[in-house]
TINU-478972 format. One line per field, with one value per residue (C-alpha): residue number from 1; residue in three letters; x, y, z. Coordinates in steps of 0.02 Angstrom, whole numbers, padded with zeros to 5 digits. Layout:
num: [NUM  ...]
residu: [ALA  ...]
u: [X  ...]
v: [Y  ...]
w: [Z  ...]
***
This chain:
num: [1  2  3  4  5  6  7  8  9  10  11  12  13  14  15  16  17  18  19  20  21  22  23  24  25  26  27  28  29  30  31  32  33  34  35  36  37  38  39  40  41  42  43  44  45  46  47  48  49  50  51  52  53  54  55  56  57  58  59  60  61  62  63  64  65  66  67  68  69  70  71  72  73  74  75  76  77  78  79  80  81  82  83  84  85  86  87  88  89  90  91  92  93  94  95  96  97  98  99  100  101  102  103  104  105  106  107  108  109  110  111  112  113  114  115  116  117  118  119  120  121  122  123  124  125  126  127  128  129  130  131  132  133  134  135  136  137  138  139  140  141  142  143  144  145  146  147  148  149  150  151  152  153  154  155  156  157  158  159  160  161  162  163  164  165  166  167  168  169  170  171  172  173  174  175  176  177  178  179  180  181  182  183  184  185  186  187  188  189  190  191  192  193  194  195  196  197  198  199  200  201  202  203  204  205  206  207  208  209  210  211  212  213  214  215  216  217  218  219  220  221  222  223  224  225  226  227  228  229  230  231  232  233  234  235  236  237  238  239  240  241  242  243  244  245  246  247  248  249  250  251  252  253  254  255  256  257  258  259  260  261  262  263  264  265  266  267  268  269  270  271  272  273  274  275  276  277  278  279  280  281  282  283  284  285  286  287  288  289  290  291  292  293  294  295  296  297  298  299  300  301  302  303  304  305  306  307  308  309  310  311  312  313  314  315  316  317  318  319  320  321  322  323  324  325  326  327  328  329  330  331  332  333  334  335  336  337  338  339  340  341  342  343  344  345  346  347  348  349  350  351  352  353  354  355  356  357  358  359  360  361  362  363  364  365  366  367  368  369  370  371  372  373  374  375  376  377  378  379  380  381  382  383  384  385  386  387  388  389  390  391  392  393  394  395  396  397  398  399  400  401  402  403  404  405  406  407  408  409  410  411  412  413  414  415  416  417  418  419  420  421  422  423  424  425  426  427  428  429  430  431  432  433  434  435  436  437  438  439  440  441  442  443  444  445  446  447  448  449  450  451  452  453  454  455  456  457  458  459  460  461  462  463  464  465  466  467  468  469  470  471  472  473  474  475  476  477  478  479  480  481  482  483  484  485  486  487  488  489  490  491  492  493  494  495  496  497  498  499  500  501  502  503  504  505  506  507  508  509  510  511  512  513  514  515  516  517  518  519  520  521  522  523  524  525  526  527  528  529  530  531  532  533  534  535  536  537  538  539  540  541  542  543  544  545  546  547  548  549  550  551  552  553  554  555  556  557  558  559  560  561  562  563  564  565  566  567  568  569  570  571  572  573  574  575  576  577  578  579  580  581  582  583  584  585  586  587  588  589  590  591  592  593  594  595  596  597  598  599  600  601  602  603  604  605  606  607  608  609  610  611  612  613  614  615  616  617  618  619  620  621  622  623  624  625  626  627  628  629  630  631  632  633  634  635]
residu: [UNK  UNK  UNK  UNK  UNK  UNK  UNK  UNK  UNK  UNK  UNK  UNK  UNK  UNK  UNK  UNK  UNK  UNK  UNK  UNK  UNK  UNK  UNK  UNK  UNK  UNK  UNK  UNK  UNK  UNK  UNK  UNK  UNK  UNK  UNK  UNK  UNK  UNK  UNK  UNK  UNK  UNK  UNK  UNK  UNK  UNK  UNK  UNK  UNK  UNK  UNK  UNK  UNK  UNK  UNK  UNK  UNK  UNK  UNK  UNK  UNK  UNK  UNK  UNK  UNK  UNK  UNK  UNK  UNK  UNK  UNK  UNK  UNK  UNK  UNK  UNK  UNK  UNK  UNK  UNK  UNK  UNK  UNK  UNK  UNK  UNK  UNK  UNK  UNK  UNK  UNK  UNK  UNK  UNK  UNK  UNK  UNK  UNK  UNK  UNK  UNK  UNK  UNK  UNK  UNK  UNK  UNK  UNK  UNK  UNK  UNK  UNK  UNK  UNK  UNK  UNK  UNK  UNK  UNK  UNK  UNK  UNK  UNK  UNK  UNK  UNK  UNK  UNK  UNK  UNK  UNK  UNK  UNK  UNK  UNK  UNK  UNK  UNK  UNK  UNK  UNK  UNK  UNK  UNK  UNK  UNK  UNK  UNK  UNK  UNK  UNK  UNK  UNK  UNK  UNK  UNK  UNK  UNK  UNK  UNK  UNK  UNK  UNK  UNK  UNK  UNK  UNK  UNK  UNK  UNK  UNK  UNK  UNK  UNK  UNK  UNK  UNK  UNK  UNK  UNK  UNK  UNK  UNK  UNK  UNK  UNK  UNK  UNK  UNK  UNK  UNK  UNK  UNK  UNK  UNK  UNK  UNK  UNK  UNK  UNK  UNK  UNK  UNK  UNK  UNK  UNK  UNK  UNK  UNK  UNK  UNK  UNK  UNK  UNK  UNK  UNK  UNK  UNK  UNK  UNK  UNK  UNK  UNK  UNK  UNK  UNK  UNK  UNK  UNK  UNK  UNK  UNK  UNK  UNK  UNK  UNK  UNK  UNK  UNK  UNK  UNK  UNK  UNK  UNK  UNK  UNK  UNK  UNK  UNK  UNK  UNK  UNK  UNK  UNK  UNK  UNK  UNK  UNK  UNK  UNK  UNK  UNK  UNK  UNK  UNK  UNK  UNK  UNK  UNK  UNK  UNK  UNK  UNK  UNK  UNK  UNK  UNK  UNK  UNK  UNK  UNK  UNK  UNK  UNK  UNK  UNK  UNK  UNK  UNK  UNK  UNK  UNK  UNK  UNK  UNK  UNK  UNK  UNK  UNK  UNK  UNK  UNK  UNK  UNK  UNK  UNK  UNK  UNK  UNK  UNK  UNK  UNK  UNK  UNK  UNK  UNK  UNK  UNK  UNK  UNK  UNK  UNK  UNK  UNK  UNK  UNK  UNK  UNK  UNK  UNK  UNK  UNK  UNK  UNK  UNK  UNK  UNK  UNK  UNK  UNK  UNK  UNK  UNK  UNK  UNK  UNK  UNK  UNK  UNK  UNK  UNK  UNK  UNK  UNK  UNK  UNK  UNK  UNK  UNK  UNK  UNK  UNK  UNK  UNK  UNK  UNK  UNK  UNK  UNK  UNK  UNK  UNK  UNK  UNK  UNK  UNK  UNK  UNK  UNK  UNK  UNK  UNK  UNK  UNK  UNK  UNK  UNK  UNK  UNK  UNK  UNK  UNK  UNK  UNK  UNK  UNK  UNK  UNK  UNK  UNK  UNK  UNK  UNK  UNK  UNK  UNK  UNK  UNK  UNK  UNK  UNK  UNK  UNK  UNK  UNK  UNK  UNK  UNK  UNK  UNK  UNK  UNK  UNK  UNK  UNK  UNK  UNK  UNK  UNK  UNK  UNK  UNK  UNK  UNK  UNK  UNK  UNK  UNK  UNK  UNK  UNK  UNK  UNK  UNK  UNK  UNK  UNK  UNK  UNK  UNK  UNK  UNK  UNK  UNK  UNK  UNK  UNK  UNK  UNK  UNK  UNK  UNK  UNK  UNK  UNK  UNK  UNK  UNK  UNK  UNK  UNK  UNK  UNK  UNK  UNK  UNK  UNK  UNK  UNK  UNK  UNK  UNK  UNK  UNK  UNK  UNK  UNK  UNK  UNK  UNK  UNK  UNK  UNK  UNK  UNK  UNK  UNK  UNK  UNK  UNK  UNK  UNK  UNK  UNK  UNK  UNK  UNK  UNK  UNK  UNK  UNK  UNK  UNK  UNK  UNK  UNK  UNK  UNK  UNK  UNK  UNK  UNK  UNK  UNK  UNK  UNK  UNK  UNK  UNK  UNK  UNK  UNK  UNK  UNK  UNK  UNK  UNK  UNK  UNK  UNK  UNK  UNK  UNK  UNK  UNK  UNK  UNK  UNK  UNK  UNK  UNK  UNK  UNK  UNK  UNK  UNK  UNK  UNK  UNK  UNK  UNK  UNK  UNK  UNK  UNK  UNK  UNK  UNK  UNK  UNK  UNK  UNK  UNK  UNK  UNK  UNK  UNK  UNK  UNK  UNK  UNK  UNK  UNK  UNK  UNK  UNK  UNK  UNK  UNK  UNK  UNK  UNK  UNK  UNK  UNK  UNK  UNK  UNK  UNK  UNK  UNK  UNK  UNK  UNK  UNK  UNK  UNK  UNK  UNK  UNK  UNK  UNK  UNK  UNK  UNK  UNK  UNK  UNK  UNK  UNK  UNK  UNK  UNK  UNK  UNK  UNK  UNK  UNK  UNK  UNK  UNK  UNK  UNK  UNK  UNK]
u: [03909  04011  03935  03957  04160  04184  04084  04175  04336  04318  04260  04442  04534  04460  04463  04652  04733  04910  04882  04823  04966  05094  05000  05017  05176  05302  05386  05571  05647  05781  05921  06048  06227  06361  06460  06524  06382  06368  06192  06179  06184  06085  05915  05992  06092  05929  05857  05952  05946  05767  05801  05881  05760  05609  05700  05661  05505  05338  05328  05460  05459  05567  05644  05611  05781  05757  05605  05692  05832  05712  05600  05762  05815  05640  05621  05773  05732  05565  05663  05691  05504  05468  05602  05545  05347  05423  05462  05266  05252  05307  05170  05266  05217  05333  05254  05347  05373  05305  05275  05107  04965  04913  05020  04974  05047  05139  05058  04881  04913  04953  04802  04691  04822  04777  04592  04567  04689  04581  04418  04493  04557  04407  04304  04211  04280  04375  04525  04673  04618  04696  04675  04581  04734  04833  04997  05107  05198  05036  05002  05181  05139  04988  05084  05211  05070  05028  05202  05205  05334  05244  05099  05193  05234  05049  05009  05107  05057  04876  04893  05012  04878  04775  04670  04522  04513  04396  04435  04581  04642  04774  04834  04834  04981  05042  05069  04918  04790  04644  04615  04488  04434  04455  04376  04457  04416  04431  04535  04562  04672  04787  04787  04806  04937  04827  04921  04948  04813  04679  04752  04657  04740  04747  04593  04595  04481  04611  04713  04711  04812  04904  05022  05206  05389  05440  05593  05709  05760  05930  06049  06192  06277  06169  06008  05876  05802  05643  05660  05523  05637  05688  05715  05708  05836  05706  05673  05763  05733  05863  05804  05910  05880  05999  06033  06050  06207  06303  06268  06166  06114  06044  05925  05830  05648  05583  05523  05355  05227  05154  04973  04854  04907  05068  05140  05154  05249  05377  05542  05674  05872  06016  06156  06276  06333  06402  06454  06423  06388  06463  06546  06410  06355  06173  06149  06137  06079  05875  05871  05914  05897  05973  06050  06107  06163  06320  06259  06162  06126  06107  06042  05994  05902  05887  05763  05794  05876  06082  06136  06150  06282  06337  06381  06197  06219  06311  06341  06403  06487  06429  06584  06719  06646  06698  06612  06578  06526  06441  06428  06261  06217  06066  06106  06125  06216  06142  06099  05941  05915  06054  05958  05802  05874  05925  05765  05659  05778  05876  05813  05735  05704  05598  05622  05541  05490  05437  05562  05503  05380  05551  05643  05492  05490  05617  05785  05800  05799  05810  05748  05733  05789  05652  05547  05515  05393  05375  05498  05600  05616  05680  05588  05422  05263  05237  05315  05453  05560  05718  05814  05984  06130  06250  06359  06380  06240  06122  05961  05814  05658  05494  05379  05388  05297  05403  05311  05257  05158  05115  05026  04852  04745  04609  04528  04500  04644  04638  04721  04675  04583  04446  04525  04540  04723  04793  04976  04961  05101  05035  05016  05159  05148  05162  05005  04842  04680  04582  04487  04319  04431  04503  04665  04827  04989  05057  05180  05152  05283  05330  05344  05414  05351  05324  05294  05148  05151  05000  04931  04772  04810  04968  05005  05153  05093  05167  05141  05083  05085  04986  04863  04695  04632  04706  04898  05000  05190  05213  05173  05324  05344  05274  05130  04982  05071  05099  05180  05155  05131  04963  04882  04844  04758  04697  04625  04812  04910  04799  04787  04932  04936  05123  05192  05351  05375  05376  05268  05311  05233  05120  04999  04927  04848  04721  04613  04439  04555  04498  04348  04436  04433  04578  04707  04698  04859  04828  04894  04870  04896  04916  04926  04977  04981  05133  05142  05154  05336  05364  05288  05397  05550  05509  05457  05254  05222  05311  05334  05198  05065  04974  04842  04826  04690  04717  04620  04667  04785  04663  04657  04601  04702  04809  04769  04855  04921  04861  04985  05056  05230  05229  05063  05081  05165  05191  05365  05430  05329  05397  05297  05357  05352  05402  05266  05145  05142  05140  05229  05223  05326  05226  05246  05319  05448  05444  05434  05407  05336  05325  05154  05133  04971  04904  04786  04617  04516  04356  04352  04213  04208  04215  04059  04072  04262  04244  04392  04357  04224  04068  04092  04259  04196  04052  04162  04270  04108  04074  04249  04221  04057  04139  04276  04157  04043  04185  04248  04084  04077  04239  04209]
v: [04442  04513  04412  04254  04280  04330  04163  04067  04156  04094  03896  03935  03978  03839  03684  03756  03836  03781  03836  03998  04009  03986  04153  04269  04235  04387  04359  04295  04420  04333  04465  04436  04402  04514  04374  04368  04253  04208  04242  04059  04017  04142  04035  03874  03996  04047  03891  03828  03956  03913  03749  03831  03962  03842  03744  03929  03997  03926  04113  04171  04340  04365  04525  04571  04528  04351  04312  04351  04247  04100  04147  04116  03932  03874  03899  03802  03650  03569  03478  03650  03696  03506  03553  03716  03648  03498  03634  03673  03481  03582  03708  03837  04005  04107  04294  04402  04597  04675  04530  04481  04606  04436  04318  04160  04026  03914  03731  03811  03875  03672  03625  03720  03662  03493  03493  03563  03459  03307  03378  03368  03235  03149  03233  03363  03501  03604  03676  03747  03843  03997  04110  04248  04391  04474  04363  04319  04193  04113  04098  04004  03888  03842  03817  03711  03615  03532  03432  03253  03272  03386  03260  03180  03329  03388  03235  03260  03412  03396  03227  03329  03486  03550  03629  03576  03590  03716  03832  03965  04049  04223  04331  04517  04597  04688  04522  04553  04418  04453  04326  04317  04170  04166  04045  03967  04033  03958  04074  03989  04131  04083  03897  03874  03945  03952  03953  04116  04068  04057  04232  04375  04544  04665  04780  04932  04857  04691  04827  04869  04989  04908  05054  05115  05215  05387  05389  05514  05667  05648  05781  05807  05983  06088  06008  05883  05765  05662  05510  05424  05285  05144  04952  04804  04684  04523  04444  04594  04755  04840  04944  05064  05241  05308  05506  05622  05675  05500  05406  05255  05263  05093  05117  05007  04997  05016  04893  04899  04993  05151  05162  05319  05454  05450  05595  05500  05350  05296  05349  05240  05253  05269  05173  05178  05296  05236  05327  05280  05359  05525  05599  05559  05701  05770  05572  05526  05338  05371  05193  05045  04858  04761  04615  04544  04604  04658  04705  04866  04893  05061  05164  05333  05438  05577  05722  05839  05834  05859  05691  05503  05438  05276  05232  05246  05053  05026  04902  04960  04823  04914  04859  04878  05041  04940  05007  04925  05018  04957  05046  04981  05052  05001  04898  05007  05115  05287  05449  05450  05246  05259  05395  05297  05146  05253  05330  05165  05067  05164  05226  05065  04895  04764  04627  04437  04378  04192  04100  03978  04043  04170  03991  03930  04116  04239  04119  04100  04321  04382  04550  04668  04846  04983  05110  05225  05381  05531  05694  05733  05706  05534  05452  05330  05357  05237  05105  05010  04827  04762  04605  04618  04492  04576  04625  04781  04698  04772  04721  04636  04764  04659  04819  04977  05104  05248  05377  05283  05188  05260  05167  05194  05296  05369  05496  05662  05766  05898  06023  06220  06242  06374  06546  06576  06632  06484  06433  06321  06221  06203  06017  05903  05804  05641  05670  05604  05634  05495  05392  05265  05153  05287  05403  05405  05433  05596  05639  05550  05492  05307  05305  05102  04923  04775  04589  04540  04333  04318  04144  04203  04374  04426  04576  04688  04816  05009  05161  05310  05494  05620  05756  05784  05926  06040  06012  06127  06112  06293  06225  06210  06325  06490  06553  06435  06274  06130  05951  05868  06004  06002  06190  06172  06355  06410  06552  06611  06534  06619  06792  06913  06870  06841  06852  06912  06742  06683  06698  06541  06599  06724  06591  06770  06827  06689  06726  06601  06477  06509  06398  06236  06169  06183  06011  05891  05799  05592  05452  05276  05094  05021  04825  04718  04520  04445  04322  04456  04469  04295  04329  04467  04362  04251  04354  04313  04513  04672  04761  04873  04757  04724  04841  04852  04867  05030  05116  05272  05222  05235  05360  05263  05319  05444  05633  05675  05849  05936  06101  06121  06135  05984  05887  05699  05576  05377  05322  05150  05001  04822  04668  04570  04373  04340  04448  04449  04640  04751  04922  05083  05245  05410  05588  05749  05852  05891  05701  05547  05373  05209  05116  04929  04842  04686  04601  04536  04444  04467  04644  04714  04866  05038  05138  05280  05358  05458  05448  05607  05738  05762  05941  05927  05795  05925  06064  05969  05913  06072  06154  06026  06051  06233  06175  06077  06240  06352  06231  06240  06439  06444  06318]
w: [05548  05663  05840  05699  05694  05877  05929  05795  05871  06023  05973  05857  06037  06139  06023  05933  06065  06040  05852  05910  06027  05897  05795  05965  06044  06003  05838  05841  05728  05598  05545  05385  05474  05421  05346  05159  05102  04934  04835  04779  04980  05061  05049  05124  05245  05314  05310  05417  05521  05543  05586  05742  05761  05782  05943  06032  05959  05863  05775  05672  05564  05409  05354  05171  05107  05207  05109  04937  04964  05028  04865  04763  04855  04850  04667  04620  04694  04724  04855  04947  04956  05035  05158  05212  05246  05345  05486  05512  05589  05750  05706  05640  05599  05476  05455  05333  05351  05184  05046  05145  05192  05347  05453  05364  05423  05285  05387  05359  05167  05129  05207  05092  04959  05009  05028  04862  04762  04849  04792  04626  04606  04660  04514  04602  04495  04601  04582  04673  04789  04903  05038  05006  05022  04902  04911  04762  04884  04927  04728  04696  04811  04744  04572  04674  04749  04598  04565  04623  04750  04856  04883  05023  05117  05116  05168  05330  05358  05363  05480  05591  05597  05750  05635  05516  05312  05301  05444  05447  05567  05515  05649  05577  05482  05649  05774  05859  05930  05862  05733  05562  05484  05305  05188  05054  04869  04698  04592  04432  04377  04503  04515  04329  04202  04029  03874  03809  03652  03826  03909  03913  03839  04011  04033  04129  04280  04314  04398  04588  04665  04817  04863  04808  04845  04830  04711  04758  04669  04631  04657  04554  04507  04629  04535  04593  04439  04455  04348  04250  04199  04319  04342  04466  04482  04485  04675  04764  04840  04737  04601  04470  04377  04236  04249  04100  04168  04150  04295  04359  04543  04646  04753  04909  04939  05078  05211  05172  05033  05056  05061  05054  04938  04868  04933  05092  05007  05093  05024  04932  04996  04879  04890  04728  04595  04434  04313  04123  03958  04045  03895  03757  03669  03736  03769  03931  04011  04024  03997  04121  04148  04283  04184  04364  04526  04460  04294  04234  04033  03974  03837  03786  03644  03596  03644  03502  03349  03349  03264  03296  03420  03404  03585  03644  03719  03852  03998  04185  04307  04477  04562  04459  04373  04211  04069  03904  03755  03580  03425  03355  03201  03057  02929  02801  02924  02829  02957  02964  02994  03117  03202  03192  03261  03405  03424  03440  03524  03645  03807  03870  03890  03903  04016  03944  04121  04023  03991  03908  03806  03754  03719  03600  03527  03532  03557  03741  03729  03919  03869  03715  03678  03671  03711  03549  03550  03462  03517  03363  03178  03142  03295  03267  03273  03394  03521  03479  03523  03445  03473  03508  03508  03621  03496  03390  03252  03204  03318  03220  03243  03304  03344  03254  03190  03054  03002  02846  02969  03119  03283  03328  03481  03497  03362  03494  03424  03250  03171  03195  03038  03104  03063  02883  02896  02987  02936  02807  02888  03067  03027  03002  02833  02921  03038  02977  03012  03110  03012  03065  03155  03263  03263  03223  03337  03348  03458  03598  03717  03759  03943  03944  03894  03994  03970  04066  04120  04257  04252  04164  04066  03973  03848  03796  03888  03833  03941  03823  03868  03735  03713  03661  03571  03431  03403  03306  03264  03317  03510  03556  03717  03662  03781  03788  03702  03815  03767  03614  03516  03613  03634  03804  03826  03638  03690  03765  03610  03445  03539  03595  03747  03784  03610  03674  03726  03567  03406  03289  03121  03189  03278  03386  03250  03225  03324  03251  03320  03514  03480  03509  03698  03807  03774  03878  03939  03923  04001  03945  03882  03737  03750  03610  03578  03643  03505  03373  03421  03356  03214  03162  03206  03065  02948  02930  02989  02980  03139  03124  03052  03209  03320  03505  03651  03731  03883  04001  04134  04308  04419  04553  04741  04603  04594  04416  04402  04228  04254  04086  04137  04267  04226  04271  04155  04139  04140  04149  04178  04260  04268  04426  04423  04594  04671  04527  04527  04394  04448  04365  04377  04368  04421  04353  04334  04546  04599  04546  04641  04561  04590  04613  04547  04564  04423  04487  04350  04466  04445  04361  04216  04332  04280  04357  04308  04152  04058  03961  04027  03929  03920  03848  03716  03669  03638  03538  03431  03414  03354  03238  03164  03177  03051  02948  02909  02886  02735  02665  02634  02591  02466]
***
């Protein structure tokens, strides 16, 4: 294979030289002018400025913020995208700095474009096709391909080519001259955006890890804090985390995604500090969403119980420090449905990244309040989203789960029921047992939601953190409990070991409960049909009436920490339309990185990670034939 590409390499260099020239000569490097340039111009500022460029070199290279403002032009005009592929009659090669893992030249994309669009239309049953690399731009071309006013430009561009249909030549991410040749692959997924009745609900194995940031621990009153909560501001590099203290902070990505393990991530840079929400009591802005560059929405919740607060929405301009404050309250505008609303709906968002599927279905909504999770009396059982008018209204609820109803998971949790003297209150009244279509939630934690619109899979996609094994209420820091009211160590918490830590109704002295297996802290999905939110706007469900696909998050390139006082958690999670990424905060109380993934139909069902070890799942059979006996003599 290899003598194959090297000959082929050399046939490339001798019949396409000037091509090849145009992929080897030193980049010209295009750098953002320090001029007062508005937003709205900054595409057709650079456009133009390639215009001028290609009169000195055939090989240009754009700087990350370059290729977001061109993103942004392009996809306001078809016009713009016509203009920009003219250039490559000259042969010209634009490379960009992080968005592409290959310098692909744009002239050679269109030609596979082209050729597969002909086969096509000639009733040979192709479609689209791409180049075989992970590239989001690539994949909006090929959707801009398909309009009738890019027919002509192809056109052009394949006459004015020195290079065949079927042969493609990319020079390698760093500049170099050693080329590949890359066939071009059908990708259905890609070329064609299904309706949402043909999408696919997300499955653990669509997702590939293609690297991520470091978020920095802020510091703030002699304190660092790791947030799980963040937000993108859509086609930018500028991303935003709230802090407990009453303050959002903006922050820059780096120039290019970390790879390896994340601990060698490349760092994100903070630019701004904002305060808002400062003075709420123990409320601070967990939640954020970058309405627009000047914009950032916030919300908080609370983590224990000490009352509702009605300013728990809020809205920050980042350069006037201008804060607005709402006062949303339930509609019956009682405690505890005030400080239910809170708890569902404050402390995150979820952006609606489809427009118009949000015009057909949720009135045009840009996003919806929510994140929900179990920490405190009053919260759900479950996620939750709310649709909000911008006002002080009350916001319509279109997932939730109260404890009347509570979401579903998996059925590998119980209650300690093995010693004979066990607290008769050690289980809430609102938990329930699993039944034979699984378990119920119990107080798992809602790391963030996000709307998923790939071409060919979609889903309202929650990040869930939770425990498996026994939980007890009385959990809740003493020596062996862990999160969750999860006993993470049960031969530590029913013994006394440590009891003057803390000895919630005399849990040490039940000893028979040591048989269960250690907890085990969880992180997963839970995906759920985007149309359901439609249906709860008009009234033909109730928020909770609807069930979800879940699976453990992978571990894949991750090492998750299971220390009981900083074991790895999900936080928020961001589907990203302009580089068809989904990215996902995780880490710990120490540090936290946000991961981007990218969704690959082709994937096949891992076999060999085992979400829960077999010795685990046979202890925890066993406790509970343990349990099971024990009722019977008693009985």
């Amino acid at each position: 294979m290899k003598k194959y590409i090297a000959w082929l390499s050399i046939c490339l260099i001798l019949l396409f030289g000037s091509a090849l020239y145009a992929l080897v000569t030193p980049p010209l490097l295009l750098t953002e002018d320090s001029d007062d340039t508005s937003q709205s111009d900054l595409g057709k500022a650079l456009f133009e400025k390639l215009l001028y460029a290609s009169s000195e070199s055939s090989n240009i290279r754009l700087q990350d913020h370059d290729l977001s403002s061109l993103s942004s032009w392009i996809n306001r005009d078809a016009e713009n995208s016509a203009l920009l592929l003219s250039l490559n009659k000259f042969g010209l090669t634009l490379t960009f700095t992080r968005k592409i893992d290959a310098l692909v030249p744009f002239y050679i994309n269109a030609i596979c474009f082209y050729s597969s669009y002909q086969n096509k239309l000639n009733g040979e049953g192709c479609t689209l096709g791409r180049l075989d690399v992970r590239n989001s731009i690539v994949e909006k071309w090929i959707s801009w391909s398909q309009k009738k006013e890019a027919r002509e430009v192809l056109n052009h561009i394949v006459e004015h080519s020195r290079l065949s249909e079927t042969e493609l030549v990319l020079g390698s991410v760093d500049g170099s001259s050693k080329p590949d040749v890359v066939k071009p692959v059908v990708d259905k997924s890609v070329s064609n955006n299904l309706p949402y009745s043909e999408k696919v609900l997300l499955e653990k194995h669509h997702l590939e890890l293609m690297g991520g940031f470091t978020i920095p621990r802020i510091k703030h009153g002699g304190m660092r804090y790791s947030s799980l909560y963040i937000d993108n501001l859509p086609g930018t590099n500028q991303w935003v985390l709230g802090h407990p203290e009453g303050f959002v902070v903006v922050l820059d990505e780096p120039d290019a995604l970390g790879k390896g393990n994340p601990s060698g991530w490349p760092l994100m840079k903070e630019t701004t500090r904002v305060k808002v929400l400062d003075n709420v009591r123990k409320l601070g802005p967990t939640g954020v969403f970058f309405r627009d560059k000047n914009t950032v929405i916030v919300s908080g919740r609370k983590s224990y119980r000490s009352g509702f607060e009605a300013e728990w929405l809020a809205e920050v301009d980042l350069d006037t420090h201008e804060e607005t404050r709402y006062q949303v309250v339930s509609n019956t505008n009682l405690e505890y449905d005030n400080f239910h609303l809170m708890q569902s709906l404050g402390g995150g968002f979820m952006r609606i990244t489809d427009d118009k599927w949000s015009a057909q279905n949720l009135n045009g909504a840009e996003f919806l309040l929510g994140r929900g999770g179990y920490d405190v009396l009053g919260s759900p059982l479950g996620p939750s989203l709310g649709l909000w008018n911008g006002t002080n209204d009350a916001p319509i609820f279109l997932l939730n789960f109260p404890k009347e109803y509570p979401a579903r998971r998996d059925p590998y949790y119980t209650y300690p029921n093995i010693d004979p003297n066990t607290y008769n209150k050690a289980k809430l009244r609102m938990w329930k047992m699993p039944d034979n279509e699984g378990g119920y939630w119990q107080a798992g934690d809602v790391g963030g939601i996000a709307f998923v619109n790939h071409p060919s899979v979609k889903g309202i996609v929650v990040t869930h953190n939770f425990g498996r094994g026994v939980h007890d209420y009385r959990a809740q820091g003493d020596i062996g409990s862990g999160k969750y009211f999860l006993v993470a160590d049960p031969t530590a918490f029913y013994s006394e070991e440590g009891i003057e830590k803390g000895d919630r109704a005399a849990h040490s002295k039940e000893r028979g409960n040591q048989a269960y297996p250690r907890g085990l802290f969880a992180r997963g999905a839970q995906v759920y049909e985007p149309e359901h939110l439609s249906e709860a706007l008009t009234g033909r469900v109730l928020p909770y009436d609807t069930k979800s696909k879940r699976f453990d998050w992978p571990r894949d390139g991750i090492d998750w920490s299971d220390d009981v006082y900083s074991h790895t958690q999900l936080g928020s999670i961001l589907w990203d339309n302009e580089r068809q990424l989904l990215w996902v905060v995780f880490g710990s109380l120490n540090q936290t990185y946000v991961a981007a993934y990218s969704i690959n139909l082709n994937n096949s069902p891992s076999t060999q990670e085992q979400e829960i070890p077999t010795s685990w799942l046979k202890e925890f059979e066993q406790s509970k034939s343990l349990e099971s006996s024990l009722k019977g003599i008693i009985n």
